[in-house]
MIDOSE-1310 file (N, C-alpha, C; in nm, 2 decimals, decimal comma, always signed):
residues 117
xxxx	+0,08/-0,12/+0,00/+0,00/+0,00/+0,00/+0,09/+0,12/+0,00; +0,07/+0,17/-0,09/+0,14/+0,37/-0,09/+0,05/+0,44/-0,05; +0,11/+0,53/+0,05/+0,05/+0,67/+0,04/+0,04/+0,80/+0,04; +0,06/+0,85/-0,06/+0,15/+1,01/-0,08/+0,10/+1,10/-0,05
xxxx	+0,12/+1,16/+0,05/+0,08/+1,30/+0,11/+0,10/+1,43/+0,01; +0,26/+1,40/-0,05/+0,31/+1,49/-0,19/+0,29/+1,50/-0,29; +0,20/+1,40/-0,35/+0,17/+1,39/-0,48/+0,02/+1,43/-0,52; +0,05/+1,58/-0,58/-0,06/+1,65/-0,58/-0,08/+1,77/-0,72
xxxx	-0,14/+1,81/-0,75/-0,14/+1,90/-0,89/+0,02/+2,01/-0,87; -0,01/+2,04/-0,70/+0,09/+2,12/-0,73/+0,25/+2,05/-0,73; +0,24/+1,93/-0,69/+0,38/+1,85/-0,71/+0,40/+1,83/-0,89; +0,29/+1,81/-0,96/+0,31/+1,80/-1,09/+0,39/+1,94/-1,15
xxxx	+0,35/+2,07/-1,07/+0,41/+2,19/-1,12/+0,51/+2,21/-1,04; +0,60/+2,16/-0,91/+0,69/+2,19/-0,92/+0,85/+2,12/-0,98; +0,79/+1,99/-1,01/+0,90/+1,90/-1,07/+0,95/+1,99/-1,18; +0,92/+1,96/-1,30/+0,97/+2,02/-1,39/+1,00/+2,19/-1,35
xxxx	+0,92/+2,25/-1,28/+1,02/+2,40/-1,26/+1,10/+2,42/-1,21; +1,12/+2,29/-1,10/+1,26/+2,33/-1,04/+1,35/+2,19/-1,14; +1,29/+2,16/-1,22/+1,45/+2,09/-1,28/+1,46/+2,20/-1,44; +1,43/+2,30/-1,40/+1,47/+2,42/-1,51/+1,34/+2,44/-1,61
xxxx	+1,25/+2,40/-1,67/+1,15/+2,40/-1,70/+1,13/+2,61/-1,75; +1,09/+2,61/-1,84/+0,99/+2,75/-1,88/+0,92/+2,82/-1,79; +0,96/+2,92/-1,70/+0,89/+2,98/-1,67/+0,76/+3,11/-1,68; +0,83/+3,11/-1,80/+0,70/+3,21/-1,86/+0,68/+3,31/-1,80
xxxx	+0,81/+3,38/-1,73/+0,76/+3,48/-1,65/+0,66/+3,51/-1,54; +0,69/+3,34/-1,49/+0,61/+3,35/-1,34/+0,68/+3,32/-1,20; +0,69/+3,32/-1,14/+0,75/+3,25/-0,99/+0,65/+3,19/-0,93; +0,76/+3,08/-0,87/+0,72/+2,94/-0,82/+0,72/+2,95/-0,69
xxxx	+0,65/+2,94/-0,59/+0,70/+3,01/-0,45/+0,62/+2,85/-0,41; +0,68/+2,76/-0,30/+0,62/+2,66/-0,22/+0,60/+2,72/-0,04; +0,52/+2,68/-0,01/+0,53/+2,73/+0,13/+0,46/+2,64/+0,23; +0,47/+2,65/+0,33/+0,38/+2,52/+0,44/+0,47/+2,49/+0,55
xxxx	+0,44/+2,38/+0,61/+0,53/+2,31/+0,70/+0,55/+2,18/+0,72; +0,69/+2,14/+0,75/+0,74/+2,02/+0,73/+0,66/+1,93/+0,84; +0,67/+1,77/+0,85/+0,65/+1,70/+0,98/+0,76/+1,72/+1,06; +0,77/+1,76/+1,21/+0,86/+1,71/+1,29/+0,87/+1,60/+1,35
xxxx	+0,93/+1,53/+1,32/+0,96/+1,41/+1,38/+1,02/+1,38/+1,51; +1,04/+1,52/+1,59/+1,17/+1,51/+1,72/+1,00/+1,47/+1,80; +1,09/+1,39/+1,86/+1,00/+1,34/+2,01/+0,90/+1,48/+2,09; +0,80/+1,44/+2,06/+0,75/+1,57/+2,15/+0,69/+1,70/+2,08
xxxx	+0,76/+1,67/+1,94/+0,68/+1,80/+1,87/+0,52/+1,83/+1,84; +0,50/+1,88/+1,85/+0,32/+1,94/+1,82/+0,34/+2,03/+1,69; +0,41/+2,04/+1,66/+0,39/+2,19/+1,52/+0,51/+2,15/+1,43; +0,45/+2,19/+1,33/+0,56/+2,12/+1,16/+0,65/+2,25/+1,18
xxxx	+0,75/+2,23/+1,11/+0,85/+2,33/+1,08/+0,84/+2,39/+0,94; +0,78/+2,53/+0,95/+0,80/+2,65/+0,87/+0,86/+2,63/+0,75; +0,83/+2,69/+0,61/+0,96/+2,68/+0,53/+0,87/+2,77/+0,40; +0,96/+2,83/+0,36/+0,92/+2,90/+0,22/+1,01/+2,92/+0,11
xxxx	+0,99/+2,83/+0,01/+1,09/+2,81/-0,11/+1,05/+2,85/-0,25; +1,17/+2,96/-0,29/+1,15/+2,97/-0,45/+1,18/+2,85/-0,53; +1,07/+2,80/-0,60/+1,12/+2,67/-0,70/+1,20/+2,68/-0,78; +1,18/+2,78/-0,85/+1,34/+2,78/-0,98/+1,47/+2,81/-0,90
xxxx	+1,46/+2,85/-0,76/+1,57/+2,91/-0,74/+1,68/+2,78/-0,73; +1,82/+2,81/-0,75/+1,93/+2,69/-0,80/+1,94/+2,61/-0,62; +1,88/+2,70/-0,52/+1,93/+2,65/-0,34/+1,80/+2,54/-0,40; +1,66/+2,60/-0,45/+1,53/+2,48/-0,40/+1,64/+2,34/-0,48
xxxx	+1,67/+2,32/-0,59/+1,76/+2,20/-0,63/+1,85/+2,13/-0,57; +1,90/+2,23/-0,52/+2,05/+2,16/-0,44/+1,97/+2,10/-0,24; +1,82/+2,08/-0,28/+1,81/+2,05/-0,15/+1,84/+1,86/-0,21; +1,81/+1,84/-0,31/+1,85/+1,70/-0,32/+1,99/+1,69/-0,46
xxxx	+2,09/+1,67/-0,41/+2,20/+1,69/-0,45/+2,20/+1,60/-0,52; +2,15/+1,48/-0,54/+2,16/+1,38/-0,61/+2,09/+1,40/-0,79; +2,05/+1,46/-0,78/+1,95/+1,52/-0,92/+1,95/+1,64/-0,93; +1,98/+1,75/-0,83/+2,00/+1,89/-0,81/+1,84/+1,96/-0,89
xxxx	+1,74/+1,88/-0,87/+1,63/+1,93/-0,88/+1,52/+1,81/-0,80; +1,39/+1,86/-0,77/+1,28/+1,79/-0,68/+1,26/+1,66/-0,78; +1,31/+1,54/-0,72/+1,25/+1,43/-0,77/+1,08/+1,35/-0,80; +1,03/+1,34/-0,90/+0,86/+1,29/-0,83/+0,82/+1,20/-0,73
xxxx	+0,94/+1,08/-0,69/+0,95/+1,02/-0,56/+0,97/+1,09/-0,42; +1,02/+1,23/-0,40/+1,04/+1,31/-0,32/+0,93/+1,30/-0,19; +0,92/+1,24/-0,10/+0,84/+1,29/+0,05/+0,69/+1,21/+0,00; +0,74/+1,12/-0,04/+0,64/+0,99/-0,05/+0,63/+0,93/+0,05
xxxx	+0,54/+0,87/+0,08/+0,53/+0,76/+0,19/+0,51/+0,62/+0,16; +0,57/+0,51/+0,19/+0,53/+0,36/+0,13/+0,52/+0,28/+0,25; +0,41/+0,20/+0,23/+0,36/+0,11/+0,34/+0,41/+0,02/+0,31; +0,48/-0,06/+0,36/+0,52/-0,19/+0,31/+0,45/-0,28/+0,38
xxxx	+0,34/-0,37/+0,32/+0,29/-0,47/+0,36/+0,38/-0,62/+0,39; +0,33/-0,64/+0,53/+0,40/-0,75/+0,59/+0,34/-0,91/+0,48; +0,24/-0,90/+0,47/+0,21/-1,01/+0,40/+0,23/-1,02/+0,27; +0,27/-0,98/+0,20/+0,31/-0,92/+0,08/+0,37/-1,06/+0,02
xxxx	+0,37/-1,12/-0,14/+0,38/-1,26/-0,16/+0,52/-1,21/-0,23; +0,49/-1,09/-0,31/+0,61/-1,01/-0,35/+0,65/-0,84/-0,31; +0,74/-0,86/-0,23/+0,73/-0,75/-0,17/+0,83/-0,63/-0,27; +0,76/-0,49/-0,25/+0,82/-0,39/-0,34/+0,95/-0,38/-0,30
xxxx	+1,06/-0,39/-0,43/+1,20/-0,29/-0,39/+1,23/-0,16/-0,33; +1,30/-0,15/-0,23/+1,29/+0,04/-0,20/+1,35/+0,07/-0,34; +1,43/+0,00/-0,38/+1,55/+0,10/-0,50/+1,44/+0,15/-0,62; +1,33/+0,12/-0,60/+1,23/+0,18/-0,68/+1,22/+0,29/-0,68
xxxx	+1,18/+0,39/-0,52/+1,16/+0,44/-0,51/+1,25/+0,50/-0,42; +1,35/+0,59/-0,45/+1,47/+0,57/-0,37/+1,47/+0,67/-0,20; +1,41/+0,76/-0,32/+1,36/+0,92/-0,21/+1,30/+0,93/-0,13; +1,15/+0,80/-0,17/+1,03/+0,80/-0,03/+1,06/+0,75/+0,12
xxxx	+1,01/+0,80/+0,18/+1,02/+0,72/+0,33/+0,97/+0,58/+0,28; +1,00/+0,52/+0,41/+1,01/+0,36/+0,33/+0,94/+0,32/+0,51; +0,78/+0,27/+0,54/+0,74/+0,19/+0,64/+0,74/+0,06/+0,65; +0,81/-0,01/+0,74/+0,78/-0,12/+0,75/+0,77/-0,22/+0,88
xxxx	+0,68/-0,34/+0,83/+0,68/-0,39/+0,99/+0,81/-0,46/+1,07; +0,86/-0,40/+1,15/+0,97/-0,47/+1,22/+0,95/-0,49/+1,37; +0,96/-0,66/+1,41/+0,93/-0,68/+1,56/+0,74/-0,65/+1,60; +0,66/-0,67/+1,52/+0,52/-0,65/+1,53/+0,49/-0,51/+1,53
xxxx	+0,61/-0,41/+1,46/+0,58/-0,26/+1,50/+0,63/-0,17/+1,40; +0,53/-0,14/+1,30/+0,56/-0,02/+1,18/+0,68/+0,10/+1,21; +0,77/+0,06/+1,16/+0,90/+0,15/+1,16/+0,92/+0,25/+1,07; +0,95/+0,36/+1,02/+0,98/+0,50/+0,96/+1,12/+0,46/+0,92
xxxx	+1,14/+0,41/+0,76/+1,33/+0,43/+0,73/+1,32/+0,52/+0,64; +1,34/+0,65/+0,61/+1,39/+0,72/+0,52/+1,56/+0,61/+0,39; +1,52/+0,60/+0,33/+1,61/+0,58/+0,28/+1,75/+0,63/+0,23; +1,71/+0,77/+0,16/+1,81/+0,89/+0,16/+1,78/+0,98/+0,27
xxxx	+1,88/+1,05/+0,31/+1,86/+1,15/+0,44/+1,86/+1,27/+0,42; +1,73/+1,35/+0,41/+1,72/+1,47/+0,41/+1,67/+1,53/+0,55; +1,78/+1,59/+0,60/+1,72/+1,63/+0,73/+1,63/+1,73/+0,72; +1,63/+1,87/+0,58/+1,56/+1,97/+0,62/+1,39/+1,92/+0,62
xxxx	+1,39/+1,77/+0,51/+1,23/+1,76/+0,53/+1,22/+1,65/+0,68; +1,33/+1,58/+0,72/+1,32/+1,52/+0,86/+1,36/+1,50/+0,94; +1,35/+1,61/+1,02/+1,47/+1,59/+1,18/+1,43/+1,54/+1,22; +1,33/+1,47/+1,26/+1,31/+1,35/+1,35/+1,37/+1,23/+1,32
x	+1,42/+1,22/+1,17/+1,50/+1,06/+1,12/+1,68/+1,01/+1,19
């Protein structure tokens, strides 16, 4: 089971503008707040990002623009007869059951979308 919190009209508009895409003379501005993950938190962490700008790219250095896998969530089902590869999806958080207890593995480490990892 997947479940993407990020995958939304406006995720479709920021891929391609932050991997250089036409702007047409518009700006791309993202804004909201992140999950905190630190033990104890009650409130997401702030953030406001120009999309074209060359910093919003370099938040994933690996492609130096927003991947469509980016801040996905995947459920990994324990019963599963064939169970999904992460290397599919490299970027998404990756849940799974370990010890009778749904665990959070980020695969790649981005701390600005999770300090709690």
């Amino acid at each position: 089971m997947e479940c993407n919190f990020a995958c939304t009209i406006t995720k479709l508009s920021r891929v391609p503008i932050s991997g250089k895409a036409s702007l047409n003379g518009h700006r791309y501005l993202r804004f909201g707040e992140f999950f905190d993950g630190t033990l104890g938190a009650s409130l997401g962490i702030p953030f406001l990002f120009d999309i074209a700008s060359g910093d919003y790219g370099k938040l994933w250095p690996e492609y130096d623009y927003e991947s469509w896998s980016a801040e996905v969530e995947v459920f990994h089902s324990p019963m599963a007869e064939q169970p999904m590869s992460i290397e599919l999806m490299l970027e998404a958080i990756h849940w799974r059951e370990i010890n009778g207890r749904f665990e959070r593995k980020p695969f790649l480490s981005y701390p600005f979308f999770d300090p709690g990892s």
